[in-house]
DRENDODO-528302 format. One record per residue (C-alpha): chain; residue number from 0; x, y, z. Coordinates in Angstrom, 1 decimal. Layout:
SITE,unit,pos,u,v,w
SITE,A,NUM,X,Y,Z
...
This chain:
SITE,unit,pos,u,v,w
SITE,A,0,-10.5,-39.8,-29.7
SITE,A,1,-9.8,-41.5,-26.7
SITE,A,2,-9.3,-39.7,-23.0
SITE,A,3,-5.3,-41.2,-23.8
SITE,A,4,-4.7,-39.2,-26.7
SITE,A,5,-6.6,-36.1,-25.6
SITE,A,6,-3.7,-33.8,-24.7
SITE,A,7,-3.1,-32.4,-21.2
SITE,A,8,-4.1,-29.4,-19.8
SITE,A,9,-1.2,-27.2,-20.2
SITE,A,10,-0.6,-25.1,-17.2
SITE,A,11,-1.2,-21.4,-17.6
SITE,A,12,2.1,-19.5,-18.4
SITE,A,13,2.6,-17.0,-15.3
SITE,A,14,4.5,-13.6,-15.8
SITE,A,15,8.2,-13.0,-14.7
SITE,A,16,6.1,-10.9,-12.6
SITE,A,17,4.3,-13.0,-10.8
SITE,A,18,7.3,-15.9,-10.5
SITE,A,19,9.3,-12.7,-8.8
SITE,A,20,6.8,-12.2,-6.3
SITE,A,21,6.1,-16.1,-5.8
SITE,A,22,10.1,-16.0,-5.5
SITE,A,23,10.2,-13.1,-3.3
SITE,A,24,7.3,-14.5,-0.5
SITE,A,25,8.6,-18.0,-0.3
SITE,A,26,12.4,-16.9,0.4
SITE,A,27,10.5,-14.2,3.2
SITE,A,28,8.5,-17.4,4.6
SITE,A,29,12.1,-20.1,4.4
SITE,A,30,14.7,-17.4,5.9
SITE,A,31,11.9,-16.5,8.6
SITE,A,32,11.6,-20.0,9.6
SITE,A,33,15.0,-21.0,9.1
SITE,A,34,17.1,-18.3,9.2
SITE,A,35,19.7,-16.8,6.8
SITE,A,36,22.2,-19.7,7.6
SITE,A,37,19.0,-22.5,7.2
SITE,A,38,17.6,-21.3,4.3
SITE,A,39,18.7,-22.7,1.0
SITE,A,40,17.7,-21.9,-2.3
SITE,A,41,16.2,-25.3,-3.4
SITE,A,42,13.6,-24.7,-0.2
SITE,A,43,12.7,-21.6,-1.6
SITE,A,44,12.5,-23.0,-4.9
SITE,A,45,10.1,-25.6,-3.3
SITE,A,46,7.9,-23.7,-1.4
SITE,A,47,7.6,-21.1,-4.6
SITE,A,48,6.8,-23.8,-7.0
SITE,A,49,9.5,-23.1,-10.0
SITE,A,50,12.7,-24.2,-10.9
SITE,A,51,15.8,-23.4,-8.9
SITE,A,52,17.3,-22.1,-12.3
SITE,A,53,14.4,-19.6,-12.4
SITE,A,54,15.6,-17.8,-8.8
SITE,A,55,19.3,-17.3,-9.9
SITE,A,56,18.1,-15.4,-12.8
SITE,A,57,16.2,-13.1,-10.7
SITE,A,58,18.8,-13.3,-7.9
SITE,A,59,22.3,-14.2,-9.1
SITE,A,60,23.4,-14.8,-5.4
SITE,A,61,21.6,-16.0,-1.9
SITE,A,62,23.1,-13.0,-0.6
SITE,A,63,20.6,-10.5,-3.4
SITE,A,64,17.7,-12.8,-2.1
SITE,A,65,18.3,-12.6,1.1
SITE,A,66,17.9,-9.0,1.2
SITE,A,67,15.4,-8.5,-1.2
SITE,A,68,13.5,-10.4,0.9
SITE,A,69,14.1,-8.7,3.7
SITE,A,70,14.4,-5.2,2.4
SITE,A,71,11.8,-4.9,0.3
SITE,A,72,8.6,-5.6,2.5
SITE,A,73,10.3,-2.8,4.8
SITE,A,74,10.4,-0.4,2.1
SITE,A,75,6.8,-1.6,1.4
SITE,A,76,5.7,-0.9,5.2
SITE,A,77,7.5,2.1,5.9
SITE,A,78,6.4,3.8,2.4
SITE,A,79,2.7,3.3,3.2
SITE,A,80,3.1,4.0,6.6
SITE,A,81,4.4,7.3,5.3
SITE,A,82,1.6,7.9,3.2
SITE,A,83,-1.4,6.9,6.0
SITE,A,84,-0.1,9.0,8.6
SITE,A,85,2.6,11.2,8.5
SITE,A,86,-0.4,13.5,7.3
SITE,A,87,-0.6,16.9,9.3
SITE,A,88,-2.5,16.9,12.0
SITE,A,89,-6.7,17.0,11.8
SITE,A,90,-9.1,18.3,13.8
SITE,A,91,-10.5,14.8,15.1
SITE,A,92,-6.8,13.4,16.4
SITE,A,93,-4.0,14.7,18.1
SITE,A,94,-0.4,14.3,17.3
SITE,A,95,-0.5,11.7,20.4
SITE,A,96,-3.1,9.9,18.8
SITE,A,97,-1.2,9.4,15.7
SITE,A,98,2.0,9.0,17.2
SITE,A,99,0.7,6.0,19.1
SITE,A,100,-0.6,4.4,16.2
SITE,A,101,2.4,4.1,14.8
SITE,A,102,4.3,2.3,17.4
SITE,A,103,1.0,0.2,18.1
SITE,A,104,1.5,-0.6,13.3
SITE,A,105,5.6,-0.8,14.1
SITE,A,106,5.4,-3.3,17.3
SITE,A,107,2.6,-5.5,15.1
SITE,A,108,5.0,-5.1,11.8
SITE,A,109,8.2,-6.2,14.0
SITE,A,110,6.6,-9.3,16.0
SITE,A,111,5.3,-10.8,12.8
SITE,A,112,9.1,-10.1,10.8
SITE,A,113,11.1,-10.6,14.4
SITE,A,114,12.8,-14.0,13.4
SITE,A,115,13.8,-12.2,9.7
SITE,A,116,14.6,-9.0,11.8
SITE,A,117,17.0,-11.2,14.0
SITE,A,118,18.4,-12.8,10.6
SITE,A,119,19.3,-9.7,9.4
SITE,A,120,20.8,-8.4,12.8
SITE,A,121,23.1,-11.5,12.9
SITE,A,122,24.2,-11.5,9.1
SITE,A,123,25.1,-8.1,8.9
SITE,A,124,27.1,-8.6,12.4
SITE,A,125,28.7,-11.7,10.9
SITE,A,126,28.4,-11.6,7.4
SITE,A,127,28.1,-7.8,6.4
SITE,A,128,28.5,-8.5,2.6
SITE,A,129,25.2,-10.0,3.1
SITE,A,130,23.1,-7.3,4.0
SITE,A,131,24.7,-3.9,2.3
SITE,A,132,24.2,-0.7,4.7
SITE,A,133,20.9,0.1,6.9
SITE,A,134,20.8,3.2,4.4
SITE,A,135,19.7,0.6,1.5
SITE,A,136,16.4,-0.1,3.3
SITE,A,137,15.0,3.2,1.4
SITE,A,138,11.7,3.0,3.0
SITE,A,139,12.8,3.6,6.3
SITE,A,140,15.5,6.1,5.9
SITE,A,141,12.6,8.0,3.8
SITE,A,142,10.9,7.7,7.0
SITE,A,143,13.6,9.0,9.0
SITE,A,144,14.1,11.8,7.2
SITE,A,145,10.7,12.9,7.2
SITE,A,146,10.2,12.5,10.7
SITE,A,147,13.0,14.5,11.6
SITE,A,148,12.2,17.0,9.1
SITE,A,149,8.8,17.1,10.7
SITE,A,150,10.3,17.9,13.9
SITE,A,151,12.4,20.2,13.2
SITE,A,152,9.6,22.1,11.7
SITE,A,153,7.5,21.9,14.6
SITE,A,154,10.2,22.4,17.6
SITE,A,155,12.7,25.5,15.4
SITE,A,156,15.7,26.1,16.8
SITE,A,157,14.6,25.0,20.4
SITE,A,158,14.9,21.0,20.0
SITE,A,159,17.4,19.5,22.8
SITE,A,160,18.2,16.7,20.9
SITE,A,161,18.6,16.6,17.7
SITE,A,162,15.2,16.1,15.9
SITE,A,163,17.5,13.1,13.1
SITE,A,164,19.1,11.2,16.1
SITE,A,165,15.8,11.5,18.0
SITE,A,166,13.8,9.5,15.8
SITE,A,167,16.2,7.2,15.5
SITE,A,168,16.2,6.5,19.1
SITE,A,169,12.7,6.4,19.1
SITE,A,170,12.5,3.6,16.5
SITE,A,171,15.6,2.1,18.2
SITE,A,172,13.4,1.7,21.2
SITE,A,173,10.7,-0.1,19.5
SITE,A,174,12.7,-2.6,17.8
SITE,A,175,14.9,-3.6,21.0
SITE,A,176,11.6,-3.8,23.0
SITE,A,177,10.1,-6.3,20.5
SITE,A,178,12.9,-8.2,19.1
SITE,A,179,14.1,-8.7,22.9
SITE,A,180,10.9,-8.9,24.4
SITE,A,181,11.7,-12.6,26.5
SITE,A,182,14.6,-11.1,27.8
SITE,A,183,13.5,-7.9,28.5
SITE,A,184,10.0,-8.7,30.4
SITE,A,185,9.9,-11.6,31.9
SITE,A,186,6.8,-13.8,32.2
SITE,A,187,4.5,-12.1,34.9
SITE,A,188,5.9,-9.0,35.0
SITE,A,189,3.2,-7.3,32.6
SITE,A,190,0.7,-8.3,29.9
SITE,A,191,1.3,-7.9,26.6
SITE,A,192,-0.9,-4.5,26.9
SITE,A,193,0.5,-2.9,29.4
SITE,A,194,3.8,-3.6,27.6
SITE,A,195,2.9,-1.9,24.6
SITE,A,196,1.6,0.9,26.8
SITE,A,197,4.7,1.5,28.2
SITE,A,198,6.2,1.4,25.0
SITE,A,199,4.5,3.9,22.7
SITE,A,200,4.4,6.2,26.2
SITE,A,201,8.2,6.2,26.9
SITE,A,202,9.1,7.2,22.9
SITE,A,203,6.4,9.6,22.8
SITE,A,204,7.5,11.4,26.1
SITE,A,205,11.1,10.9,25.1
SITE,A,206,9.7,12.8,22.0
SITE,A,207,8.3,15.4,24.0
SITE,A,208,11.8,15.9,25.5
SITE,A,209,12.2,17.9,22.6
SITE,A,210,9.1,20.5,23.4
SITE,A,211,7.0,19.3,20.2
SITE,A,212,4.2,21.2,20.7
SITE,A,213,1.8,19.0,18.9
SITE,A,214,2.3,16.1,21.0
SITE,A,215,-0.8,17.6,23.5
SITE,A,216,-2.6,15.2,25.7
């Protein structure tokens, strides 16, 4: 048999499972680097390696994909965020301790997404069939929910503000600070440390507005 009739290596079949999540990361990657408006399916199909056929059967419109792509990793991140720390407190770290890892995990998690972030802030201002309701990111209002549960727990009847618009606020904060960071800091103000410092400080003691107990020093 000669090397022409010796048949070619067919390549391995891959699962609908993997060709979702090979969908699902190259949309994340094309609507980061060119934003919803840029984006086009036949980029996405591109940079995932399969057929453009094979994302409108996952997706049926740009719109789904879009915020799959979008939504999911934030479920992703707020869900195991959930599980790492909104633990009760040990003996070796303080509330304070935890609360400023989270905003040091949120500020990392936002930088790296903040060009998606700003995608979805723009197409749900100007295209809101695109993006569905802020409620449809499950992840994060789980998040919300448990937080303010949490405080509610820990402050009674005694909380100023109220414990569910409170960490929205807080988590407001965060995002404006990084999504808006140029604008809001301009070159030489501050380094990049002492601006996260001042971050995770100014949620933490608007926190504390609230009389949390376990947010000691």
């Amino acid at each position: 048999m000669t090397a022409a009739t010796i048949p070619a290596a067919r390549r391995k079949r891959r699962s609908s499972e993997e060709i979702a999540d090979l969908v699902l990361d190259a949309a994340a990657e094309e609507f980061e680097a060119s934003g919803y408006a840029g984006a086009t399916t036949a980029a996405i199909a591109r940079r995932a390696g399969v057929a453009e056929a094979q994302i409108f059967r996952l997706y049926p419109t740009k719109q789904d994909l879009f915020r799959a792509a979008v939504f999911q990793p934030l479920n992703r991140h707020f869900s195991e965020f959930q599980s790492r720390n909104l633990a009760p407190v040990g003996e070796t770290e303080t509330a304070r301790t935890l609360a400023h890892r989270y905003i040091d995990e949120l500020q990392d998690f936002m930088a790296r997404h903040s060009r998606m972030l700003r995608s979805l802030v723009v197409a749900s201002a100007y295209a809101p069939e695109t993006t569905g309701t802020p409620g449809e990111i499950e992840g994060l209002a789980d998040y919300f929910d448990t937080g303010a549960a949490m405080m509610t727990q820990r402050v009674g009847g005694e909380a100023r503000v109220d414990p569910r618009l409170m960490v929205r606020v807080s988590f407001a904060a965060v995002l404006a600070s990084v999504m808006f960071r140029d604008w809001l800091f301009p070159a030489g103000m501050a380094d990049e440390a002492a601006i996260r410092r001042a971050i995770g400080e100014f949620v933490i003691d608007g926190i504390r507005a609230n009389q949390d107990p376990g947010l000691e020093q």
